[in-house]
C-alpha positions as CSV (number, residue, x, y, z in Angstrom):
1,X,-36.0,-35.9,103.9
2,X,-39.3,-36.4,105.8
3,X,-42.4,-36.0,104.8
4,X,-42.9,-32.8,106.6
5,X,-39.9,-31.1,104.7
6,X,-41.2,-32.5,101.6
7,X,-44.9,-31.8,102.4
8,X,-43.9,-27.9,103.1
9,X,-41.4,-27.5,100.0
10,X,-43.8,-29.0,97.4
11,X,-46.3,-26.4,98.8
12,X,-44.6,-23.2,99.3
13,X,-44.4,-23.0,94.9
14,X,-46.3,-20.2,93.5
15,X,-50.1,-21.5,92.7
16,X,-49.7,-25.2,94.3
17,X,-52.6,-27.0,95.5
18,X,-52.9,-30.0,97.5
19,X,-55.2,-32.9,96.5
20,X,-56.5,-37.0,97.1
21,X,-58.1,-37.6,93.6
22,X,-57.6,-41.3,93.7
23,X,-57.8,-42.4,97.1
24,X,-57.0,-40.6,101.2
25,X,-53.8,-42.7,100.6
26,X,-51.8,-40.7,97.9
27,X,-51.4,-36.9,98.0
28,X,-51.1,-35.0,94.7
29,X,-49.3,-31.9,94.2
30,X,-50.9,-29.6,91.3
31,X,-49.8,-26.4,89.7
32,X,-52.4,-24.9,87.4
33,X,-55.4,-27.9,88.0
34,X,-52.1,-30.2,86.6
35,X,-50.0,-32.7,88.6
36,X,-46.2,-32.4,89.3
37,X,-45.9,-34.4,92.2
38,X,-47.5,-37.6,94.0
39,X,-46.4,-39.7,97.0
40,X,-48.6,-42.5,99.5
41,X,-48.7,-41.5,102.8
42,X,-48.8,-45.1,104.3
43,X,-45.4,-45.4,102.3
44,X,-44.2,-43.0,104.2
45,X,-45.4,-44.3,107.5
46,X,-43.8,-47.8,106.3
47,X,-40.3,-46.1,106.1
48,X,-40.4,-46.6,102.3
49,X,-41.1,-43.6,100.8
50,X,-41.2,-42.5,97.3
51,X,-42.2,-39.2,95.4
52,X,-42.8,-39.6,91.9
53,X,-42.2,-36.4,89.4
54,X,-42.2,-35.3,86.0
55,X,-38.9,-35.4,84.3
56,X,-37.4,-34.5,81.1
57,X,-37.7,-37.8,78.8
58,X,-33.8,-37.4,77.9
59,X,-33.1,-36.0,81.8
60,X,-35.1,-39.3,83.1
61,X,-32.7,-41.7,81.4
62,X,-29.9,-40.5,82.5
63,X,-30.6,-40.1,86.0
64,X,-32.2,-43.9,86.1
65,X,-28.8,-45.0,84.8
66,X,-26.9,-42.8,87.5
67,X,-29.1,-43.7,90.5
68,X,-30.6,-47.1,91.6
69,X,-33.1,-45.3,93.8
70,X,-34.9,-44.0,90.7
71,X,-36.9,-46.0,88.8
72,X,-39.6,-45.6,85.8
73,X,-42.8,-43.9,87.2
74,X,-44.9,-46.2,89.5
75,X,-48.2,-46.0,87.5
76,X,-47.4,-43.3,85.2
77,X,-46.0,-42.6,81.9
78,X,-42.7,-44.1,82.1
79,X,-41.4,-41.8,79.8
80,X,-42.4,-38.7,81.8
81,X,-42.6,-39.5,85.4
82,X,-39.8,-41.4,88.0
83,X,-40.1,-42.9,91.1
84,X,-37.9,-41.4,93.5
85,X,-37.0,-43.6,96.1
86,X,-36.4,-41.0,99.4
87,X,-33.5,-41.6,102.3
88,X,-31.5,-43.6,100.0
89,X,-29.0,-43.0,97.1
90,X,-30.9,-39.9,95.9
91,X,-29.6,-36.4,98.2
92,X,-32.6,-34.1,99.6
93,X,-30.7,-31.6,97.4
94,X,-31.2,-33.8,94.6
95,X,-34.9,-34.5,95.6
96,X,-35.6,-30.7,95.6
97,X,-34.2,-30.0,92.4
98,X,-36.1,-32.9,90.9
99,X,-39.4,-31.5,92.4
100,X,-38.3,-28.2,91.2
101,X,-37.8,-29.3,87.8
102,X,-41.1,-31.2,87.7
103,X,-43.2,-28.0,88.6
104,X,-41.4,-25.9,86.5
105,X,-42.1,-28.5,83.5
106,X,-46.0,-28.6,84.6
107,X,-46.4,-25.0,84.8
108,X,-44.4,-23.9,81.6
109,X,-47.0,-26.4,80.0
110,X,-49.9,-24.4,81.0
111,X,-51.4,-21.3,78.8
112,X,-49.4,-18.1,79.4
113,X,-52.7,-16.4,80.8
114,X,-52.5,-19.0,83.2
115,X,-49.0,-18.6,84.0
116,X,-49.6,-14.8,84.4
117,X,-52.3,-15.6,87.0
118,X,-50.2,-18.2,89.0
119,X,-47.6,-15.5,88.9
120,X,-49.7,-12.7,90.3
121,X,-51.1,-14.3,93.2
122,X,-48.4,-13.8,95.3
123,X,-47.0,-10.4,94.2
């Protein structure tokens, strides 16, 4: 996966919003004002990329156990967040359904009138 690919995917979900809150370094991903995805750019650029994403306490345990490449969140909740390590034992399919389930967890977190507007922006 390049960051491209992974730019485009994370954006092309219903209501997502690109952002630098902490620095021009590390772009955010938000559904509904919350985050769902983060990554550095220099990272990138270094040839060490890594995305991290909200997971499923349970999920995130297992997959940490399953895959070296994933790793408690990088200055996050541990509990909540991995560090996906890209272009290495983790599949771009993989990546994308881990995205996928991070945004899905974000935005079925948010009030439903919320969810009803995300949902009708692009109908």
């Amino acid at each position: 996966m390049n960051l491209e690919s992974y730019y485009e995917y994370c954006l092309a979900k219903k209501g997502v919003t690109e952002h630098f809150p902490f620095d021009e370094d590390t772009l955010v991903f938000k559904v509904g004002g919350k985050l769902f995805a983060l990554t550095s750019l220099s990272q990138w650029e270094k040839g060490e990329p890594s995305v991290n994403l909200k997971c499923d306490p349970e999920r995130a345990q297992e997959l940490r156990a399953e895959y070296d490449s994933i790793q408690p969140g990088f200055h996050a909740n541990k509990t909540h967040w991995n560090t996906i390590a890209i272009n290495k034992s983790v599949s771009d399919a993989l990546v994308k359904e881990l995205i996928n389930h991070s945004y899905d967890l974000v935005f079925k977190s948010l009030t439903k009138k919320l969810q009803n507007e995300i949902l009708e922006l692009e109908n």
